[in-house]
C-alpha positions in Angstrom: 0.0 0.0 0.0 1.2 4.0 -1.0 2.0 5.7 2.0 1.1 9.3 1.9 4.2 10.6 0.8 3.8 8.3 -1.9 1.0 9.2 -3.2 1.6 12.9 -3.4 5.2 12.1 -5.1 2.9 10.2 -7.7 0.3 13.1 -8.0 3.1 15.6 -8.1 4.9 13.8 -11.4 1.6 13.2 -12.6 0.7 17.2 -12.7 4.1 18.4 -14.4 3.4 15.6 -16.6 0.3 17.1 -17.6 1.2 20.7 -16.7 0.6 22.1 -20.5 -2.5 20.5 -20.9 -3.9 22.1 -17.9 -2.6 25.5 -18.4 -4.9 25.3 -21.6 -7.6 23.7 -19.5 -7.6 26.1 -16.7 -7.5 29.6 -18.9 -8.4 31.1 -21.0 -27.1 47.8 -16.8 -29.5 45.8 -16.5 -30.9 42.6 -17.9 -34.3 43.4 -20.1 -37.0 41.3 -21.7 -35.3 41.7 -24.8 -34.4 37.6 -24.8 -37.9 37.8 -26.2 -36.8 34.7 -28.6 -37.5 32.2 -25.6 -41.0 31.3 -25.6 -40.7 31.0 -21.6 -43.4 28.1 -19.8 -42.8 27.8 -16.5 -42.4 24.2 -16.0 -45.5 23.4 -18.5 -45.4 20.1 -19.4 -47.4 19.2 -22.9 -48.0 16.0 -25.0 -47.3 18.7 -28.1 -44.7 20.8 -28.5 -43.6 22.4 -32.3 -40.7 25.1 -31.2 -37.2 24.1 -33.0 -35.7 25.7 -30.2 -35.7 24.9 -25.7 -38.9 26.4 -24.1 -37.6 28.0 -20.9 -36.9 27.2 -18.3 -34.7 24.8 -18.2 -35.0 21.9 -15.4 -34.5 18.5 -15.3 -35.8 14.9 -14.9 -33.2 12.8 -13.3 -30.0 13.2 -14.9 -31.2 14.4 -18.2 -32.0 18.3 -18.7 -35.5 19.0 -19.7 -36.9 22.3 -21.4 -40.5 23.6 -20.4 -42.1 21.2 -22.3 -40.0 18.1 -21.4 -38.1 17.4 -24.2 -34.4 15.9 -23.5 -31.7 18.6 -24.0 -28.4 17.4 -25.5 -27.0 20.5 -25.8 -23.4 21.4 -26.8 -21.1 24.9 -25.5 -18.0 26.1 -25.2 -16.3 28.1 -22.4 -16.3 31.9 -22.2 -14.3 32.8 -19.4 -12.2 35.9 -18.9 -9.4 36.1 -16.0 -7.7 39.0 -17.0 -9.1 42.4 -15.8 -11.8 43.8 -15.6 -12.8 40.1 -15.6 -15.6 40.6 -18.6 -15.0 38.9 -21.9 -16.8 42.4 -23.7 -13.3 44.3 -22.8 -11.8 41.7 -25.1 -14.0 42.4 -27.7 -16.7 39.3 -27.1 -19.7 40.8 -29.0 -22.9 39.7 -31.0 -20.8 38.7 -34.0 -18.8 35.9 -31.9 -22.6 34.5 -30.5 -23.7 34.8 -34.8 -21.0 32.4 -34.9 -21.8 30.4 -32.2 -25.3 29.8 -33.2 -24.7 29.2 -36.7 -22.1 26.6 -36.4 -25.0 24.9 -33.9 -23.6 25.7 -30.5 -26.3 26.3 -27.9 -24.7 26.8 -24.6 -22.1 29.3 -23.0 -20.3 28.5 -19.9 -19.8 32.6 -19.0 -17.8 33.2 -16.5 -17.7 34.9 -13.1 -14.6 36.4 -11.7 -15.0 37.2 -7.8 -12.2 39.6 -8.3 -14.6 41.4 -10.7 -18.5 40.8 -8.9 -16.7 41.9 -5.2 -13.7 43.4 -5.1 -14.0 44.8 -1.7 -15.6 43.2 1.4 -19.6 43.8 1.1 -19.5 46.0 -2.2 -20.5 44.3 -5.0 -20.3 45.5 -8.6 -23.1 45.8 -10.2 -21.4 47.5 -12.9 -19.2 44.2 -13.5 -22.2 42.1 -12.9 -24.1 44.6 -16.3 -21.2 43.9 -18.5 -22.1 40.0 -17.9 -25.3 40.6 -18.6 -24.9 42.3 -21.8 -23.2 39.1 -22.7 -25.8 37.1 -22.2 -28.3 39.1 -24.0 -26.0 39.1 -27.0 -26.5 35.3 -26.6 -30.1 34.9 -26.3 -30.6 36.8 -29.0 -29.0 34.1 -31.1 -31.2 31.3 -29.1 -28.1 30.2 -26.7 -28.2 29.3 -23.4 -26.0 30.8 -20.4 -24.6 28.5 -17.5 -22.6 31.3 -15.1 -20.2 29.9 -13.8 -18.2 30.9 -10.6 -14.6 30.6 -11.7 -10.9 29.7 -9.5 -7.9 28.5 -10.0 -5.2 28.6 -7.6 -7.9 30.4 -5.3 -6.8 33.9 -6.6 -4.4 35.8 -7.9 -2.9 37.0 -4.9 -1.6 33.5 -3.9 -3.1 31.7 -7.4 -3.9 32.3 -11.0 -7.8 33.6 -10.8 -10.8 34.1 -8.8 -11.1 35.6 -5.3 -10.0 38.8 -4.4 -7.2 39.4 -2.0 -9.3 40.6 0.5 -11.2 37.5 0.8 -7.2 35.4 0.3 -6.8 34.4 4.3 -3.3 32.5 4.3 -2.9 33.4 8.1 0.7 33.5 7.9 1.5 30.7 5.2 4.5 30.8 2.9 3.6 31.8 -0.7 6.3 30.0 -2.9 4.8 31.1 -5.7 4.3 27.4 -7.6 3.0 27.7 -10.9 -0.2 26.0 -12.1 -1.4 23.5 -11.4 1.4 22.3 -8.6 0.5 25.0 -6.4 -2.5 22.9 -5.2 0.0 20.3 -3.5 3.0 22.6 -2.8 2.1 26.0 -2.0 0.7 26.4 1.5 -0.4 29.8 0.8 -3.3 27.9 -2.0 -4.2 25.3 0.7 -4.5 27.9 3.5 -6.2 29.8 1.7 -8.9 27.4 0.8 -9.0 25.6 4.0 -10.0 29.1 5.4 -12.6 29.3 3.2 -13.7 26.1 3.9 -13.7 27.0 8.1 -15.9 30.7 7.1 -13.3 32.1 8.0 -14.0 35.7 9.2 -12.6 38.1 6.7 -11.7 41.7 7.0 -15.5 43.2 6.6 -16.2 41.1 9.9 -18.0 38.0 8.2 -17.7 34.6 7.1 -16.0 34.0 3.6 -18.7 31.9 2.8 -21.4 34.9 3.7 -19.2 37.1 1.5 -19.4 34.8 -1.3 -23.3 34.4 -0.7 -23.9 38.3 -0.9 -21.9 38.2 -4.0 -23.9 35.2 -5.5 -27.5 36.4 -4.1 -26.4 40.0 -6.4 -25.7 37.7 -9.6 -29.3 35.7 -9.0 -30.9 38.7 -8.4 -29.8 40.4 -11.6 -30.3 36.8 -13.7 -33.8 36.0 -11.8 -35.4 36.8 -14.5 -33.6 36.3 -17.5 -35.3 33.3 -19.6 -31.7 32.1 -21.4 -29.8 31.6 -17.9 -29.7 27.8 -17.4 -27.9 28.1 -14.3 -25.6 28.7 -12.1 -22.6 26.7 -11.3 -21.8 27.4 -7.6 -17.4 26.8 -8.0 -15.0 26.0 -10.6 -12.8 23.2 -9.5 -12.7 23.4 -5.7 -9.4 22.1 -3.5 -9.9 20.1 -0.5 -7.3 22.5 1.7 -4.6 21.9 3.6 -6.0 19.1 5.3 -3.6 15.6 5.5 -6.1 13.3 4.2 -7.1 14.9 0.8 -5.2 11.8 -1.2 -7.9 9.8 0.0 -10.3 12.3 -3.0 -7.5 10.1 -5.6 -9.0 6.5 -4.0 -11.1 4.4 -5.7 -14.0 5.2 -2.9 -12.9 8.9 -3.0 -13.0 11.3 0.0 -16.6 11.0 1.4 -15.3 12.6 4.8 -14.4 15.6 3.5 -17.3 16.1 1.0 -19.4 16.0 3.6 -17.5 18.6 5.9 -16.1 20.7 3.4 -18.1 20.3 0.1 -21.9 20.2 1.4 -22.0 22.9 4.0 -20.8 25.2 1.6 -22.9 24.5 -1.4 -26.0 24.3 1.1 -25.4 27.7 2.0 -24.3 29.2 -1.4 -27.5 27.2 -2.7 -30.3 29.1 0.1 -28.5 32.4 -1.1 -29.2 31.8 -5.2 -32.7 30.4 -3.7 -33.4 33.8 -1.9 -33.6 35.3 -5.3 -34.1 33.2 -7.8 -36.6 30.1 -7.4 -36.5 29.0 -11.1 -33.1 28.4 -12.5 -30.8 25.8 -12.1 -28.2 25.1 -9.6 -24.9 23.1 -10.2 -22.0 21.9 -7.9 -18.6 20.6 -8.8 -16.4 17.5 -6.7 -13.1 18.4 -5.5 -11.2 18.7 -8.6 -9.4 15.4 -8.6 -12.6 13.9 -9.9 -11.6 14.8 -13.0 -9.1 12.5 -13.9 -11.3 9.8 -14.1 -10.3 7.6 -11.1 -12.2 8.5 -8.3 -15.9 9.1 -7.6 -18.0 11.9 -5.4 -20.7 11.6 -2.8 -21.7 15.3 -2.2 -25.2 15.3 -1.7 -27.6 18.0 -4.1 -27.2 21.2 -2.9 -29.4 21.8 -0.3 -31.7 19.2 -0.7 -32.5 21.3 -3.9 -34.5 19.0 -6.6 -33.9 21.6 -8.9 -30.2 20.8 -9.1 -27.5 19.0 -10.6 -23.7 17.7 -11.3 -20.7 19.9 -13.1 -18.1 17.5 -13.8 -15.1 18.2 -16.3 -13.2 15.3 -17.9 -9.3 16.0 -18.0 -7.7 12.1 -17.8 -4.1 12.8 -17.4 -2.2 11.4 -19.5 -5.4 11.3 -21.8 -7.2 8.0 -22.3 -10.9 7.3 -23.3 -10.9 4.8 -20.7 -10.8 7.4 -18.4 -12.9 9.7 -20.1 -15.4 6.7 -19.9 -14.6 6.1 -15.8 -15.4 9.6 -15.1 -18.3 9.4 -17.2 -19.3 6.6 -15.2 -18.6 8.2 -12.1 -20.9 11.3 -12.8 -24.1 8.6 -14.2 -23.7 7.1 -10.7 -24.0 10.2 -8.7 -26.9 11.2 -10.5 -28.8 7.4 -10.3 -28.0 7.7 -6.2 -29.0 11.2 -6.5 -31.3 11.9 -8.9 -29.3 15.2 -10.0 -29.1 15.8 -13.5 -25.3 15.8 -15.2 -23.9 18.4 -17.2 -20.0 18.4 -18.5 -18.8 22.1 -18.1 -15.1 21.0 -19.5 -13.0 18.6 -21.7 -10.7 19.5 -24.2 -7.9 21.7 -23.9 -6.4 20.5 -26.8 -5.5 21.5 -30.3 -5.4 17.4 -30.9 -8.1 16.9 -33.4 -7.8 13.2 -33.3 -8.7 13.5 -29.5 -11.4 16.1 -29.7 -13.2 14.3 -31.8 -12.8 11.0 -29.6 -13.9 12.5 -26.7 -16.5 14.2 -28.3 -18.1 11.1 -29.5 -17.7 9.1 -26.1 -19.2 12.4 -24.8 -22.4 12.0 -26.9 -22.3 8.6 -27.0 -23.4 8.1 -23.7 -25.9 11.3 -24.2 -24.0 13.7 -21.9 -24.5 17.4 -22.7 -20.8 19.3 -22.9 -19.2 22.4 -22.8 -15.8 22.4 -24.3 -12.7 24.3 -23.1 -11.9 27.0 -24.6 -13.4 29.3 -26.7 -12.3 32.3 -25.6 -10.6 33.4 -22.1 -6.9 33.8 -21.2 -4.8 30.8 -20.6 -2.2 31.5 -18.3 0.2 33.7 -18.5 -1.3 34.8 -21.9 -1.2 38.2 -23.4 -3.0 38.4 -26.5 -5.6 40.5 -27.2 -9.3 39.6 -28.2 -10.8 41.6 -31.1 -14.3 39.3 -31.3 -14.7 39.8 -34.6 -16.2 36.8 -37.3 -14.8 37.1 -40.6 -16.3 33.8 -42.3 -18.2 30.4 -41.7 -15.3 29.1 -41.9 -12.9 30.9 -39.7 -13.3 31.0 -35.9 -13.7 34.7 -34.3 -10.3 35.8 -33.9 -10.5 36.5 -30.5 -11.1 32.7 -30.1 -8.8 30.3 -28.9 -10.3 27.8 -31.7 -8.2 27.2 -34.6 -9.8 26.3 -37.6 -9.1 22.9 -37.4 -10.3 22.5 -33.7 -13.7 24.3 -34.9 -13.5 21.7 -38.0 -12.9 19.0 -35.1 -15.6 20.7 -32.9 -18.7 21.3 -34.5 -20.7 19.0 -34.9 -24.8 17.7 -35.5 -26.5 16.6 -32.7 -30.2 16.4 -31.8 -30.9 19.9 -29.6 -34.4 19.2 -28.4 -35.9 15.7 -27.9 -39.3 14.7 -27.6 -38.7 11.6 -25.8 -36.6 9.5 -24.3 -33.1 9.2 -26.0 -31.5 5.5 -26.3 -28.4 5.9 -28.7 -26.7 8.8 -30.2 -23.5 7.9 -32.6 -21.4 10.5 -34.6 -18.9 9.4 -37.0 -16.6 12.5 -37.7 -14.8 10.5 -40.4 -17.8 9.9 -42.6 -19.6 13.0 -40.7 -22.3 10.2 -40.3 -25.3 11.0 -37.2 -27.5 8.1 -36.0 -30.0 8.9 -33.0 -32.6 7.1 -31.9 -35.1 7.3 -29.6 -38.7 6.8 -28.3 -41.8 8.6 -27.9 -42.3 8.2 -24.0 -41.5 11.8 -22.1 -38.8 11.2 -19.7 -40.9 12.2 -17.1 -43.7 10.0 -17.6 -46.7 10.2 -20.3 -45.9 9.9 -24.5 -45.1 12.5 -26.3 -48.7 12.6 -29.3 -48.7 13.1 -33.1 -47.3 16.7 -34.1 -44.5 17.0 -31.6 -41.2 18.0 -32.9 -37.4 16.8 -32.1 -34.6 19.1 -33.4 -31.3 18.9 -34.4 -28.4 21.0 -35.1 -26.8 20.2 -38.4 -24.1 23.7 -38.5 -23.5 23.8 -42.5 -19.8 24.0 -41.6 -20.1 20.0 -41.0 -21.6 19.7 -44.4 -20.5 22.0 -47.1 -22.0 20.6 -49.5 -25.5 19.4 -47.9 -26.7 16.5 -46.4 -28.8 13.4 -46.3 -31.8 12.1 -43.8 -33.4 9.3 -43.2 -36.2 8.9 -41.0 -38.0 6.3 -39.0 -41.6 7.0 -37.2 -41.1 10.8 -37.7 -41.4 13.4 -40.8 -38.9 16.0 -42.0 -40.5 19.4 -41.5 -37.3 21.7 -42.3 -36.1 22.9 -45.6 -33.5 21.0 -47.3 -30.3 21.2 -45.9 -31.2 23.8 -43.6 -29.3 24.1 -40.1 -32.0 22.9 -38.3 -33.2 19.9 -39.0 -37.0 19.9 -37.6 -38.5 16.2 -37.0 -42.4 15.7 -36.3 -43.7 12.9 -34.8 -46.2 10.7 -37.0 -48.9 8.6 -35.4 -48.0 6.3 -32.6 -44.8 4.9 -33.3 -42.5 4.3 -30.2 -39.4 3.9 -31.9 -38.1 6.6 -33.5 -34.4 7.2 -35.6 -33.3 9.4 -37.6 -29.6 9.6 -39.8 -27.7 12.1 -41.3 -25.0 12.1 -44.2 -23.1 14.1 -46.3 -24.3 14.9 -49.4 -27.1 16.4 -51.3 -27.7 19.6 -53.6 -29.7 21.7 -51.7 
């Protein structure tokens, strides 16, 4: 058996090992009714449904996200998180022509993040002028029908001991040496990081007299407050890639049983309390938590509890095997599909990638949708660290991602992708092909959450032109094609009462 030491020798090769991958990985006024293009039914549940696109708001039955109307939402994002000041990707030139080019090469979902740093950068004051640039953000997006997850975002803690996140201020080391590791080895070495999270984790009273954890839940009840009523926000995803602290059994979180004991005394209080603060002002959207940030090499599970209690409420998990294998890709896929069955949270991957690999993106990809997981790949656009370059956020073609992207054209080639969008019904396979750019999905016509789904509804699917220059192919089982030839988005109806429904896609066809 590894003695401790052991163990984090091991853990310590293993993150140099990895170290550029996971630079890449770890990178990169008010809100108004103008998100009119969601047609927003609270929680109404139909037998017909016609919209191409998710009826708001989003929720979920079991581990699959649900729009208004029930349909299964297989949605695929990419990251938008800025770590640079003033912490907003619109001062680097994100605008409405990088979500033009999001929608229209079929992406649904932004991961947007939020700095600490930027929402509270002094103890109690909270910017609501930081919190309006996000906002503008996210109207750019729903005007282009996609979806925003916001996402509280760390690394390292913050920059004062870290890479990005919480302000100094809220950085209590009380006393510890900052030796100034770089990423991602200043988790295990720097005692500066660990103190700093372990007083986080103890509320640790900061200098405006209160807990850390109240200090993060004024700044999160200010963000729900100002998204309460926006129809795109999926959610909110409580921390990005939490460390256990400075604790001397967090090598237990790299077991095969993981580290229950400090899930519960670490994890759950916290995401309790951050949960009752979101809750306090906003009862409708979504609420994710993450496991301690080991989880995400594929070889140890979670038990944190929902958040709360909250039904409403689900799993972030990221996918980083180190070195990379789609057997551990599949473990931690496995890992997150139990959580939800003991659970009955849904699952939603906020990260994989962090590669320029197009072999692997596209492998991971498919074992992503394979087992029907919705994803949100890392990067599109947001600083990696230590980077420098500027953002202009502007689209010149189809073809070419926004320059202020961290997409090259053959990771976009590599990355975009059909996939069904809105399902009415239950989904049982989903297979992508990217060397014959080949979709099979099939499905049936029971609703998830109980009840059949009748004549008329429609299933959608995202089929970016970019994928298929030259047009494409479908054939149909149990359903009828309602959409124009060719046309981005492919729009199924259900005919009479079949129960097993299937659709393909291939290249090829003059439209």
């Amino acid at each position: 058996m590894k003695t401790r030491l052991d163990l984090k020798n091991a853990l310590v090769v293993l993150l140099f090992a990895i170290l550029p991958t996971l630079i890449a990985a770890c990178s990169a006024s008010s809100t108004s009714t103008k998100t009119s293009h969601y047609n927003q039914r609270v929680h109404q549940r139909t037998t017909i449904v016609t919209s191409p696109y998710p009826l708001t708001p989003v929720s979920h039955v079991g581990r699959w996200l649900v729009d208004a109307s029930g349909r299964v939402l297989l949605l695929h994002g990419v990251n938008v998180v800025e770590k640079r000041p003033p912490y907003y990707p619109a001062a680097f030139g994100f605008n409405a022509a990088d979500a033009q080019w999001l929608a229209t090469n079929g992406f649904d979902l932004v991961r947007l993040g939020v700095l600490p740093t930027g929402a509270i950068p002094s103890p109690g004051r909270v910017s609501e002028s930081y919190i309006g640039h996000l906002a503008t953000t996210v109207n750019q997006l729903a005007a282009y029908h996609i979806l925003t997850l916001l996402d509280v975002h760390q690394d390292g803690f913050g920059p004062a001991v870290g890479s990005d996140g919480f302000p100094a201020w809220m950085t209590l080391t009380d006393g510890a040496t900052n030796n100034h590791a770089p990423f991602p080895t200043y988790y295990l070495t720097d005692p500066a990081v660990q103190q700093a999270f372990q007083s986080f984790w103890n509320n640790q009273k900061g200098p405006g007299g209160k807990g850390l954890q109240e200090d993060y839940a004024t700044m999160i009840t200010a963000v729900a407050t100002k998204f309460a009523n926006t129809p795109s926000i999926l959610g909110y995803e409580v921390l990005n890639e939490p460390w256990p602290g400075n604790g001397n059994d967090w090598e237990a979180c790299l077991s095969s049983k993981g580290c229950p004991s400090l899930d519960k005394s670490e994890l759950a209080p916290f995401y309790a309390r951050a949960d009752k603060a979101i809750r306090s002002a906003d009862h409708t959207h979504m609420v994710f938590v993450e496991p301690f940030v080991v989880f995400n090499f594929g070889d140890s599970p979670t038990t944190i509890p929902l958040p709360g209690n909250d039904p409403n409420s689900g799993l972030s998990f990221h996918v980083y095997p180190t070195p990379f294998s789609i057997t551990k890709v599949k473990s931690a896929i496995s890992y997150a599909i139990s959580w939800s069955q003991k659970t009955g949270g849904a699952l939603l991957n906020t990260e994989w990638g962090a590669t320029s690999n197009t072999t692997v993106i596209s492998e991971e990809s498919s074992t992503l949708d394979s087992e029907m997981i919705p994803w949100i790949y890392w990067p599109f656009m947001g600083c990696s660290i230590g980077c420098s370059a500027t953002a202009t956020g502007v689209i010149a073609n189809l073809s070419s991602p926004p320059s202020g992207s961290n997409l090259n054209s053959a990771v976009a080639d590599a990355l975009i992708q059909p996939h069904p969008l809105a399902v009415a019904g239950t989904p049982q396979s989903l297979d992508y092909e990217a060397a014959t750019h080949t979709m099979t999905f099939n499905w049936t016509s029971k609703r998830v959450g109980g009840g059949k789904y009748s004549k008329g509804s429609v299933t959608s699917v995202q089929v970016p032109r970019l994928d298929y220059p030259n047009g494409y192919s479908v054939h149909v089982t149990g359903v009828t094609v309602t959409s124009k030839p060719c046309s981005p988005m492919l729009t199924l109806r259900q005919e009479g009462s079949a129960n097993h429904l299937s659709v393909s896609i291939t290249p090829g066809n003059h439209c």
